[in-house]
N, C-alpha and C positions, 0 to 999 in steps of 0.2 A: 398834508397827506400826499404820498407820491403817486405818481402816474398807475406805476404797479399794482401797489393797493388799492386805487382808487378800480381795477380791473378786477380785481381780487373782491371788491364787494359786489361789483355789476355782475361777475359771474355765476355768485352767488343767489343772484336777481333773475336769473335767466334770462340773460339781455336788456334788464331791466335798467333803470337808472337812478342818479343818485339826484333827488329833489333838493334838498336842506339838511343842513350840519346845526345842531345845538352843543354847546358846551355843557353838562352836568357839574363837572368838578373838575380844577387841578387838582394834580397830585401832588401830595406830601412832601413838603421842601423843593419844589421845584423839578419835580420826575417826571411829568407829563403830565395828561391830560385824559377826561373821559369823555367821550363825546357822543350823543345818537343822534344818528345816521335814517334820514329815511327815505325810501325807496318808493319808485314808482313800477309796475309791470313785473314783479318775480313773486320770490317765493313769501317773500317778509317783507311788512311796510314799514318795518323801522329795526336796526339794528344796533347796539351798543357795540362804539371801538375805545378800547381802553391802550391808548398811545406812550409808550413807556422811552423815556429819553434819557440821555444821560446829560445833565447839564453841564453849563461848563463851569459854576461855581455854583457849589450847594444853599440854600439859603433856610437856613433850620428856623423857624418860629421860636424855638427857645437856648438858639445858638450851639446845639451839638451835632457840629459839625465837622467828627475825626473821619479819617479814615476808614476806622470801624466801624464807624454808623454809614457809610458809603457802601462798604462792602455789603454790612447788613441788609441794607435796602435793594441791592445791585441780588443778592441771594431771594430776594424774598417776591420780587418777580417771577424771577428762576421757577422758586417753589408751587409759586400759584400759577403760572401758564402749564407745569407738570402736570398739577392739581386737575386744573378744566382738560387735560387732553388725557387723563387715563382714572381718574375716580370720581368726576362729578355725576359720571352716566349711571350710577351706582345710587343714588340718592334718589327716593321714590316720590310719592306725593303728597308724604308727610313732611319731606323736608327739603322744598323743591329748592334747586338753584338753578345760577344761567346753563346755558349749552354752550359748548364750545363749537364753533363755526373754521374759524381759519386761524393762522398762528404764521406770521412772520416775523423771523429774527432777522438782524443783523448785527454789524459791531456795537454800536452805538445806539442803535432803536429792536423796540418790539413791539408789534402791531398783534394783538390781541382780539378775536371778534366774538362775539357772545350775540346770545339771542337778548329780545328787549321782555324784560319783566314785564312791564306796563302790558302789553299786547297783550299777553299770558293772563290778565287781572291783576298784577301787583303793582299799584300804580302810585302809591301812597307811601310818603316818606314822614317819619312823625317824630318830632321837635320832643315831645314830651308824650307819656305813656299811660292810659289807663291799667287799670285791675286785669283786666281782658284782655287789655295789648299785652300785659306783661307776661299772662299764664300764656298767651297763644306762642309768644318765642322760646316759651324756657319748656314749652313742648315741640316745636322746631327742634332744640338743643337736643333734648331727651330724644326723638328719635334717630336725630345724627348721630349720636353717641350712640345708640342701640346698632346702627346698622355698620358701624365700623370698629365695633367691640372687640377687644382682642385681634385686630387685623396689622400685619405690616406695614408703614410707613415710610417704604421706599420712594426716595426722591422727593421727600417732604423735608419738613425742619426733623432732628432727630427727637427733640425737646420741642411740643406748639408752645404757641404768645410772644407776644412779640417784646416782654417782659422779661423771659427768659432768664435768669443768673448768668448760664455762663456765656450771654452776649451784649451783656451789660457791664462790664466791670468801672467802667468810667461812673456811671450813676451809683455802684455801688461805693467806691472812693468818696465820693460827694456826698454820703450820705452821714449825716452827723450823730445819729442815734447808733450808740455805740452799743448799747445791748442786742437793738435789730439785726447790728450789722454782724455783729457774732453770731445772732442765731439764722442768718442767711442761707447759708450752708445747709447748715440740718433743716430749716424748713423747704428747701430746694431738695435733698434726700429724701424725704418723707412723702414727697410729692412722687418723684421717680420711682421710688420702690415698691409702691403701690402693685397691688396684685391685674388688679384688674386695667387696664389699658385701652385707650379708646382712640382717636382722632378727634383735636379739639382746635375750633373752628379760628381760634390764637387770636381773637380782634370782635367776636362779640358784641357790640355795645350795638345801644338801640339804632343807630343811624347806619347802621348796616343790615337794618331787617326793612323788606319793602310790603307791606299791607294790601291786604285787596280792601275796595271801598266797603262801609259797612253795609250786610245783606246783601255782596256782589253774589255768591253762592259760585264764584270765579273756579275754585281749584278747593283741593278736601284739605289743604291748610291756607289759612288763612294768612299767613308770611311767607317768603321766599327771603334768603340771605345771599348778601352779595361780599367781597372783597375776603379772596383765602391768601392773602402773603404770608401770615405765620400761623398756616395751617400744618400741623404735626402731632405724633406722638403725646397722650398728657392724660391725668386724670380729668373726666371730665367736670370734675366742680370748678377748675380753672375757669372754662367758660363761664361755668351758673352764678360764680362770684362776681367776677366780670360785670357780666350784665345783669345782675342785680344792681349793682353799685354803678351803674352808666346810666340809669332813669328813677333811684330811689334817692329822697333823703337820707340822716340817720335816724330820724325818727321814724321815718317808712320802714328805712328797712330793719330798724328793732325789734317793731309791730307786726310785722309780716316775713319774716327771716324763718318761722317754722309752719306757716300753709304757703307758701311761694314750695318751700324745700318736700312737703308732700306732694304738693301737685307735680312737682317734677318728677321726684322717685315713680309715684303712681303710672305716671305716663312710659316712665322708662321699665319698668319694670313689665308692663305689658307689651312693648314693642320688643324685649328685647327674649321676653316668655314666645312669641313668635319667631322669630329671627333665630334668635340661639339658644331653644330650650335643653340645653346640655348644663347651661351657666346658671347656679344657683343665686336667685335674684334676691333673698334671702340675705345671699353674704357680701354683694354686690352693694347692696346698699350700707349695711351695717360701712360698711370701706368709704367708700365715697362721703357719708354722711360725714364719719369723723373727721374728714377732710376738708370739711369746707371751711373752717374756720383757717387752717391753715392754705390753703387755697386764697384764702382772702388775705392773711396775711405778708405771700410772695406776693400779689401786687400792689398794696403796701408799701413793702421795703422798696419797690421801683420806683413809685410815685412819689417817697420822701424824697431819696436821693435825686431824682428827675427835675419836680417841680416843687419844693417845701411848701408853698403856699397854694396847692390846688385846693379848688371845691370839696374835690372829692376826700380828703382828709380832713371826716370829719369823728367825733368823735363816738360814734359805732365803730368804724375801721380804726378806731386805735385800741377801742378794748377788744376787740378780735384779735387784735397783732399781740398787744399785751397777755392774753388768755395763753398763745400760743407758745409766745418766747416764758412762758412761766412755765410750761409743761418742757419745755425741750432745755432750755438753757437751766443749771445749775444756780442760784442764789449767791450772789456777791459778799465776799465776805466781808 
């Protein structure tokens, strides 16, 4: 941490001082680092810096490591320091996130400062999900998606997830299922074209939802969501797939694929009867619903081509892909 910055958090202390630095997490292939920061005499006793570096040789956990995947990553900072400094103050107490406190760039680094969840009551990080965890974030979701309904996506991804088609094409090469890979295209279409439009949170999965302790009575939702890199533009069952599929088996999520997908609608459809009673929630869902399967689908096709032998590719997520690529592709002759 430089001198500057290290002025740049004290000031934010009112003269206060900086007691102990913890590391939470590096970043992905070697980008930096998350670190909280806590404070003695100011405003906050502990602060999250999210330290974004450009290293000097990428080191990808599953070796993709082009150019492309450089740029990707080098954008998707970009996107999320965007994100904290002009739409996260938009996000109510249904679907709290950090605050953005300070922001320095330079060529080579970005110094990122955020308030600390933990302080707030979100203090809990969970490995694995109950029933409860699971409906409390996929109503986090629902009201993120309600309060960004139809909005612009200026200085975001054009296209959320970080799975995206058309930023993937090296995984889609690599991907051997040749029916999938035909129908790529048009399940990427059928996502886009979608009427209804949201901001979708592009990275989902459980370990980016932080919990208050059980019966803290902390905050009026019970999650806060951290990490917006390929936050953008999307239908929002992108997310609901997502994280479904980031804390379920496939026998969970066989057995509970249609009260997971009510309690969602349910929730979204009163947040969004508030927010934008102009938008008939009616046809909102009928759209959305047909989509999830294909929604599940595109991340799928990322994850064959990515990794062929992930967890996650089990066989619920292949007869959802299969369901899908039978409606849109044509029968081989």
């Amino acid at each position: 941490m430089t001198t500057t910055y290290q002025s740049i958090i004290t000031s934010l202390a009112n003269g206060g001082s900086i007691t102990a630095t913890e590391q939470i997490q590096s970043l992905w292939s070697g980008y930096g680092e998350i670190v909280r920061i806590h404070l003695k005499g100011g405003l906050h006793n502990s602060v999250i810096l999210k330290h974004i570096r450009l290293p000097q040789s990428a080191d990808h956990p599953r070796g993709w490591n082009s150019r492309l995947s450089h740029q990707r990553k080098l954008k998707s900072y970009q996107v999320e320091t965007y994100w904290y400094q002009h739409y996260a103050k938009r996000c109510n107490q249904h679907c709290p996130v950090p605050e953005s406190l300070s922001v320095s760039e330079s060529h080579h680094e970005t110094y990122l400062l955020l308030t600390d969840l933990s302080v707030a009551g979100f203090s809990d990080i969970k490995s694995s999900a109950s029933l409860q965890d699971v409906h409390a974030c996929l109503s986090w979701l629902a009201h993120f998606h309600a309060t960004f309904l139809q909005q612009p996506s200026e200085g975001l991804w054009d296209c959320g997830t970080y799975w995206h088609l058309g930023t993937r094409p090296e995984e889609l090469a690599a991907l051997a299922d040749q029916r999938l890979k035909q129908a790529a295209p048009l399940i990427d279409h059928a996502l886009k074209q979608c009427h209804y439009q949201t901001l979708v949170h592009g990275d989902a999965k459980l370990a980016n939802f932080c919990f208050t302790p059980t019966n803290s009575g902390t905050a009026a939702s019970p999650v806060a969501a951290v990490d917006f890199q390929y936050i953008g533009a999307g239908c929002g069952m992108k997310d609901v797939a997502y994280f479904i599929g980031s804390c379920l088996n496939d026998n969970e999520c066989e057995k509970l694929e249609t009260p997971l997908l009510n309690h969602y609608f349910q929730t979204l459809k009163t947040a969004v009867s508030e927010q934008h009673p102009q938008v008939s929630t009616v046809q909102l869902e009928q759209e959305w619903r047909s989509l999830f399967d294909v929604a599940w689908a595109d991340f799928h096709r990322f994850l064959k081509g990515w990794s062929p032998d992930h967890w996650k590719l089990n066989s619920y997520s292949e007869r959802l892909t299969q369901r899908v690529i039978e409606r849109l592709l044509p029968h081989p002759s």
